[in-house]
N, C-alpha and C positions, 0 to 999 in steps of 0.2 A: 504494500500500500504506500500513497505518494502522500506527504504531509505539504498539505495548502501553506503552510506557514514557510517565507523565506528560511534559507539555511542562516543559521545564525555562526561566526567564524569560531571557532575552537581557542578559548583562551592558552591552552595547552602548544597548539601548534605558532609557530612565528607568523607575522604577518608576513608575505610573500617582497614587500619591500625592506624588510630588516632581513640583514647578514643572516644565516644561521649561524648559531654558536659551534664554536669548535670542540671538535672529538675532544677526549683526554688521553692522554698519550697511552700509548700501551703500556703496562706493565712489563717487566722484565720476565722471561721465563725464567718457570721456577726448578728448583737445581732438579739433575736427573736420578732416582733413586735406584737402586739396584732391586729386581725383583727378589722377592722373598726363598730363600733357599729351600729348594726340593730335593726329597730323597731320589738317594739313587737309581732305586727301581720302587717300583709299588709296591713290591711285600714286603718292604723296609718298614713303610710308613704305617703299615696295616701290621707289625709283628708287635707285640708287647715287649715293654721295658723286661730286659734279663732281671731284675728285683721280681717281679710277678710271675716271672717263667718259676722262679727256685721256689717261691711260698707252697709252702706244705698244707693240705686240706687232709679233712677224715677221709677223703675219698679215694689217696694216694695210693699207690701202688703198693708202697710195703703195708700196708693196711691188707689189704687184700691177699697179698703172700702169706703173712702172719693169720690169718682166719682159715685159708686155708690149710695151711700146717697144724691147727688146732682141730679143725673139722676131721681129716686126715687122720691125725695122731687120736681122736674123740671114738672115730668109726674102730680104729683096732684096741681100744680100752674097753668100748662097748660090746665088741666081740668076742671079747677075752682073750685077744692073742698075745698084749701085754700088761701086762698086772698095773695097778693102780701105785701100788711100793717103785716098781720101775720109773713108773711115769712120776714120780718125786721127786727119788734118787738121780733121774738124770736133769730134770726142770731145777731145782732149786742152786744147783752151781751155773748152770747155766746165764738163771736171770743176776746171781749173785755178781758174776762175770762183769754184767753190763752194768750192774750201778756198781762197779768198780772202779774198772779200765772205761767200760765202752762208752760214758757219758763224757768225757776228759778226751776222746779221741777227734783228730779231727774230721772236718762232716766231709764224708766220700762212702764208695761201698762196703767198705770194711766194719764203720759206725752203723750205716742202714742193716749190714746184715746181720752184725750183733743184736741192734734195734728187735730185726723181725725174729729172730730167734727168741730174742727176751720175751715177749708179748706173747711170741704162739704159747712158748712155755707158758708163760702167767695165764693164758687162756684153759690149758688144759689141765694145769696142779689146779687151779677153779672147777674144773669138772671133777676133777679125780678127787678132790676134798669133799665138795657137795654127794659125789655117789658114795660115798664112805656109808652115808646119814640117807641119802633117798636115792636108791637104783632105777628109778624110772625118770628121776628129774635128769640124767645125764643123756637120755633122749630127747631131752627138751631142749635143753643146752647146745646137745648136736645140730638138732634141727635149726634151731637161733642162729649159730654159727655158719652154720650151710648159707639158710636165708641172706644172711647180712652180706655174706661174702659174694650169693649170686644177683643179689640188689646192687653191690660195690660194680661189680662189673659189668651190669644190663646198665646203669645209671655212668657208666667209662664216658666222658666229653672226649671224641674225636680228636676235636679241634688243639686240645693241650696236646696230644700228643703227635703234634705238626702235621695231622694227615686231613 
């Protein structure tokens, strides 16, 4: 639509007889910066810091070792092939071992395998204690042990172990 009323001139724009004002000069470019540093390849960037690769969870590996050496050593206590006196006699130097030497050693697999030998031990002088006192709870115990150790491994993250 055309508005009947004259254009009225825009106080904004100059009048066509006055100069226009002058630019303002340009600014100087501004310094040039260096882009920000990228890794080398992509699964650099995508690998976790070595501090969180080493952190130990319940879910670790010798966890798993140690429940099965107990489930294991549990099935032939329960079956009678080794006497519960055995199963003492050789657990109690064992764990004695690792809070000896093995906590003082330092962390590599020689300390881990102290570790899991300690624990299955302490896992199954626990069995062999308890059936002393009740021979059907050391089925229970087994079963628990079994469980835990086939949860540890159906629940194994991939991903931690680089694959």
């Amino acid at each position: 639509m055309t508005d009947p009323t004259p254009a009225q001139p825009d106080p904004a724009q100059p009048a066509p007889s006055q100069p226009a004002p002058a630019e303002p000069a340009p600014s100087p470019p501004a310094p040039a910066q260096p882009p920000p540093a990228e890794p080398a390849t992509a699964s650099a960037a995508a690998a976790p810091a070595p501090a969180a690769r080493k952190e130990r969870t319940w879910f670790d590996k010798r966890t798993k070792i140690a429940l099965a050496i107990a489930a294991f050593e549990g099935l032939l206590l329960l079956l009678g092939n080794i006497s519960k006196w055995v199963v003492l006699v050789i657990a109690i130097p064992c764990i004695g071992y690792y809070l000896w030497r093995g906590r003082e050693m330092k962390p590599g697999w020689g300390r881990d395998a102290l570790w899991v030998l300690a624990v299955s031990q302490g896992l199954i002088i626990l069995a062999a204690i308890v059936s002393f006192f009740i021979g059907t709870l050391i089925l229970i115990l087994l079963g628990v042990f079994i469980g835990v150790a086939l949860l540890l491994i159906y629940l194994d993250d991939p991903a931690r172990r680089g694959g």
